[in-house]
N, C-alpha and C positions, 0 to 999 in steps of 0.2 A: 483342593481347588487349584485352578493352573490359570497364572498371571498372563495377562497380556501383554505378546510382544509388541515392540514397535511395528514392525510389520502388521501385524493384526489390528492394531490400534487405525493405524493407514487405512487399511482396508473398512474398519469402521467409520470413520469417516468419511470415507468419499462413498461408503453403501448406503441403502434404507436404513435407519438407524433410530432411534427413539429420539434421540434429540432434534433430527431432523424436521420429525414433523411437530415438535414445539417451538422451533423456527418458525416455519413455515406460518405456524398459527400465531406467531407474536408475542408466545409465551415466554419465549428468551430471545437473546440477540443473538449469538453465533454459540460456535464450539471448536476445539482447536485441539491438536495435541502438543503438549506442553510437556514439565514440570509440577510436582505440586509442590505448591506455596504454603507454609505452615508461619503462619503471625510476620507474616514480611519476609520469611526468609524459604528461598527454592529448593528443595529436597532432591533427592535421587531417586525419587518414587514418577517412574512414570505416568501419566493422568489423560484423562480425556478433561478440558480446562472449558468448562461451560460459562457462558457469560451473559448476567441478567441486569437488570436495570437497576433492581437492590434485591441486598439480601433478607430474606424475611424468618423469623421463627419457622420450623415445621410445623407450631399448631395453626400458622397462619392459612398454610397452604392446601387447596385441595388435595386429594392424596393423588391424581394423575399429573400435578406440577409438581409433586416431591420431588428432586432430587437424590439418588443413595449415596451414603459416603463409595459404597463400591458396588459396580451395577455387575450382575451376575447374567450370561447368556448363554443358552445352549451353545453347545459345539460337538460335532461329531469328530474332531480330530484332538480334541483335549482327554488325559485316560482315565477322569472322570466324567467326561460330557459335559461341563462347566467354565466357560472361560471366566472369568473376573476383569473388571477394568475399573483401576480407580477413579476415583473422579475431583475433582476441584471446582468450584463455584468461584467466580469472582463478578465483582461488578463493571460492566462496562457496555455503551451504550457510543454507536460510530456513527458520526457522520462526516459527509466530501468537507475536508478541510480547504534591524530589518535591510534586507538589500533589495531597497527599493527605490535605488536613483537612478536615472536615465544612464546606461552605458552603451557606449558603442567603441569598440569591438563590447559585444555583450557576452558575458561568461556565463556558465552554466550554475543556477544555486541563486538566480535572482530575479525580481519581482515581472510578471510578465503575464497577459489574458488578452482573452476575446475582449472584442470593444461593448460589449453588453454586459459582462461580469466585474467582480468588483478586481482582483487580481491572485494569483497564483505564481507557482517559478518555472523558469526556465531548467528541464529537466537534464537535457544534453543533446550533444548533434551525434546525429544516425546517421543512416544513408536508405533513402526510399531504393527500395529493391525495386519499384515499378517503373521509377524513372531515372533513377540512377543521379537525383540531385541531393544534394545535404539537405536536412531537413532538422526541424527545431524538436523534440519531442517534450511532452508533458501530458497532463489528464485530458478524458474528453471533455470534463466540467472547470476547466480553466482555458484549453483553448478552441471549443465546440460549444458553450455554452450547454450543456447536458444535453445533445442531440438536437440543440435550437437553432445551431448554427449552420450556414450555408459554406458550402466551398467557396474560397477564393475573397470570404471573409475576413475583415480587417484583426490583426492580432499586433498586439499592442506593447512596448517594452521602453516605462515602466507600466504596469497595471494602470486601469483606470482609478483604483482606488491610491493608488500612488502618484497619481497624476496626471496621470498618462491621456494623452487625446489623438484622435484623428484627424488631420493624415500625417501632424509633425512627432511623432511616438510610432508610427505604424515599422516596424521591422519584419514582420512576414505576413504572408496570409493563409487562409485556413487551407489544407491539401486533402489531410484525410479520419477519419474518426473510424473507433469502435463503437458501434450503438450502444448504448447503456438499455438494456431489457428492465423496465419497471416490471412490480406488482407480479401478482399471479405466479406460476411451477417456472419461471422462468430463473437461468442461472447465467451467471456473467464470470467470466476469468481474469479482465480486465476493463481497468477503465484510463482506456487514451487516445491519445490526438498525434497526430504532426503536423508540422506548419513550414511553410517555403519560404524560407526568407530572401529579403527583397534583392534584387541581383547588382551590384556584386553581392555575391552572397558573402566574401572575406572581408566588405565592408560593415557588415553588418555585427557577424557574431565569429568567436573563437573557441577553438577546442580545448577548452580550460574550466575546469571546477573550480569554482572560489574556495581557497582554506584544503580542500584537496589535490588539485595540482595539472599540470597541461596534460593532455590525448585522455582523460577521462570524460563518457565512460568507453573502453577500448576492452576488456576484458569481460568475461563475466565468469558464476559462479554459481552452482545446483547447490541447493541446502539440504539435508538430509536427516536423520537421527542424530548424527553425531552433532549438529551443527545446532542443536541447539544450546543456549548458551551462548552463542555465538557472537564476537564485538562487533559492532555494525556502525556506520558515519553517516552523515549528510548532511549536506549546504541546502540552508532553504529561505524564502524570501521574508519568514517572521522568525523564526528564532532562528537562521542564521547556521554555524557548523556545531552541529551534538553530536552525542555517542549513546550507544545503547548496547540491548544485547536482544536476539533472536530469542523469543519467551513460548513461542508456539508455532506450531506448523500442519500445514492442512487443513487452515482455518476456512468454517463456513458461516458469513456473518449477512447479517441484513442493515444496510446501509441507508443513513437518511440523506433526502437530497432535495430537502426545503418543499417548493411545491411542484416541485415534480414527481417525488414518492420517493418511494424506498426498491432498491436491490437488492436481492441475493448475490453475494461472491461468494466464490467455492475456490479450494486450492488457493488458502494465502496463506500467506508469512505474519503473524503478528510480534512484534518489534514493543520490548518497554526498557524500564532503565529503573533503577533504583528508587526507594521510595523518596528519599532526600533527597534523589540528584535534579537537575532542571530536566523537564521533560523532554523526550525526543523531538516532539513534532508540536503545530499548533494551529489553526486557521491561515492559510495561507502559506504554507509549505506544499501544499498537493502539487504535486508533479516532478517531485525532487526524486535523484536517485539515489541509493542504498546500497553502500561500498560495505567491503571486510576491511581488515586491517590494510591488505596488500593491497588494494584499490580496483579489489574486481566487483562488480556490480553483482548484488543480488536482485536488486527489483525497483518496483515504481512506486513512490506513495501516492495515497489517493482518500487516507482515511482517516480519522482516528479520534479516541474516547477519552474523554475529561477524567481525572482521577477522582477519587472519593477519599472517605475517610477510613475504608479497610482497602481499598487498589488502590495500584499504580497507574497515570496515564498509561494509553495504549496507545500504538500506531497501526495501522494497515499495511501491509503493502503488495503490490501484481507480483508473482515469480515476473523474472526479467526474461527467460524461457518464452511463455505466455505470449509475455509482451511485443517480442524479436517477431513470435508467429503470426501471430493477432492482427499485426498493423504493417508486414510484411516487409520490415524493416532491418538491417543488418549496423553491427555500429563499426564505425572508420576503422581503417587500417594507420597502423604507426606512418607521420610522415606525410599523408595524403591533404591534408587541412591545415592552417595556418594554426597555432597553438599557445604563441605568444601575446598576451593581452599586452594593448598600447600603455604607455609610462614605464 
């Protein structure tokens, strides 16, 4: 039998795929290429990293929601006709997930929403390529309220759940959203927003990451095979600056988002961190961004799944790719923006 490359791996999941249509139907929550996990700890065994809500004995389960420890599929270019991919189950179950005091100049990595939601963070300043103003960027379900919200909507810094009121908290208002596609064959890449803050715009907010540091986010950064494993940061409005590491990539998951349904995303990064460590992410970080070591951005959080008692929390998050295309947005040049937060 002839093991699956990463390449191939890739290619199975972004194809028809058997897992895909156990998605689809609810039978599990996403699937991703990883690592596999053996009793806590990450192996060298490449995996297709399937993720279910719990795990169940096999006499539990119908024989069409089996699982194989290694799922075997034709192939015309393997020199036995058999590819093999191993597999890894884990538990995990996503839904749109403190610095949360009034700031101004406001930094990126702190508490901030639409005047309807409860609060999320301030993910970093862009530059709207359509109008050429800075702009605030985070989720569309922190500054859009999940496609509820109208342009030119009140956006709020601290959250309303942090205190936040209108019109003495108001620092931007709503500019532009990616639709979040509910329900049905429907696929999403990203989920976000930007928002115009109020003018002067250098009264308002600074090009600074809390705990990260000034002109982020400025760079960015493709993940790939190699990358996984990979150390990853982020400042965010509930727990603040963690570390993690890159545990899968080319994740396809179904996302819950209260009563407005659930999403398919496709083409994501999933992000966890040790079984003892404190978790990456938590209700209220969605809209934070996802550095490497050297402070290049890999992407946008926007998700992520409670741990259990055989998994690790998980996180979510947009390729930053995606995200740049998506919302047609480019981020500052060195120099261009004030960087320095006031004291």
């Amino acid at each position: 039998m002839t093991r699956a490359s990463f390449r191939q791996c890739r290619q199975f999941a972004r194809g028809a795929n058997p897992f895909y249509q156990l998605l689809r139907s609810d039978s599990i929550n996403g699937f991703a290429i990883g690592r596999k996990i053996v009793q806590g700890k990450t192996t060298s065994d490449l995996a297709i990293t399937v993720f279910v809500s719990k795990k169940l004995s096999l006499r539990r389960l119908p024989l069409a929601r089996r699982i194989p420890q290694i799922l075997r599929l034709p192939d015309d270019g393997a020199p036995d006709g058999v590819l093999e991919f191993i597999t890894d189950v884990q538990e995990a179950t996503f839904h749109a997930l403190e610095y949360t005091a009034r700031e101004r100049l406001a930094r990126s990595g702190i508490s901030i929403g639409h005047a309807a939601i409860t609060a999320g963070t301030l993910g970093g300043l862009v530059r709207d390529r359509e109008t050429g103003a800075v702009a605030i960027l985070s989720n569309n379900h922190v500054l859009a309220d999940s496609n509820q919200g109208a342009i030119g909507d009140a956006i709020l810094q601290p959250g309303a759940a942090d205190g936040g009121a209108d019109p003495d908290d108001r620092i931007a208002t709503l500019a532009r959203f990616v639709e979040i596609k509910f329900g049905g064959d429907s696929e999403n890449r990203v989920d976000g927003a930007i928002a115009t803050p109020i003018e002067p715009a250098t009264s308002q907010v600074v090009w600074n990451t809390r705990d990260i540091g000034a002109e982020t986010p400025a760079r960015t950064r493709s993940v790939g095979e190699a990358d996984i494993g990979l150390a990853v940061q982020k400042t965010g409005r509930s727990t603040e600056h963690t570390e993690g590491f890159v545990q899968s990539l080319f994740a396809a998951v179904r996302v819950q988002y209260g009563s407005s349904g659930s999403g398919v995303f496709v083409d994501q990064i999933v992000v966890s961190q040790p079984q003892e460590a404190p978790r990456f992410s938590d209700g209220g970080d969605s809209g934070s961004l996802v550095y490497d070591s050297g402070r290049r951005c890999i992407g946008l959080l926007f998700a992520g799944g409670e741990a259990t008692a055989n998994d690790p929390a998980t996180t979510v998050i947009n390729p930053i790719g995606h995200v740049l295309s998506e919302l047609n947005i480019a981020f500052l040049e060195p120099g261009e923006f004030s960087s320095a937060p006031e004291g």
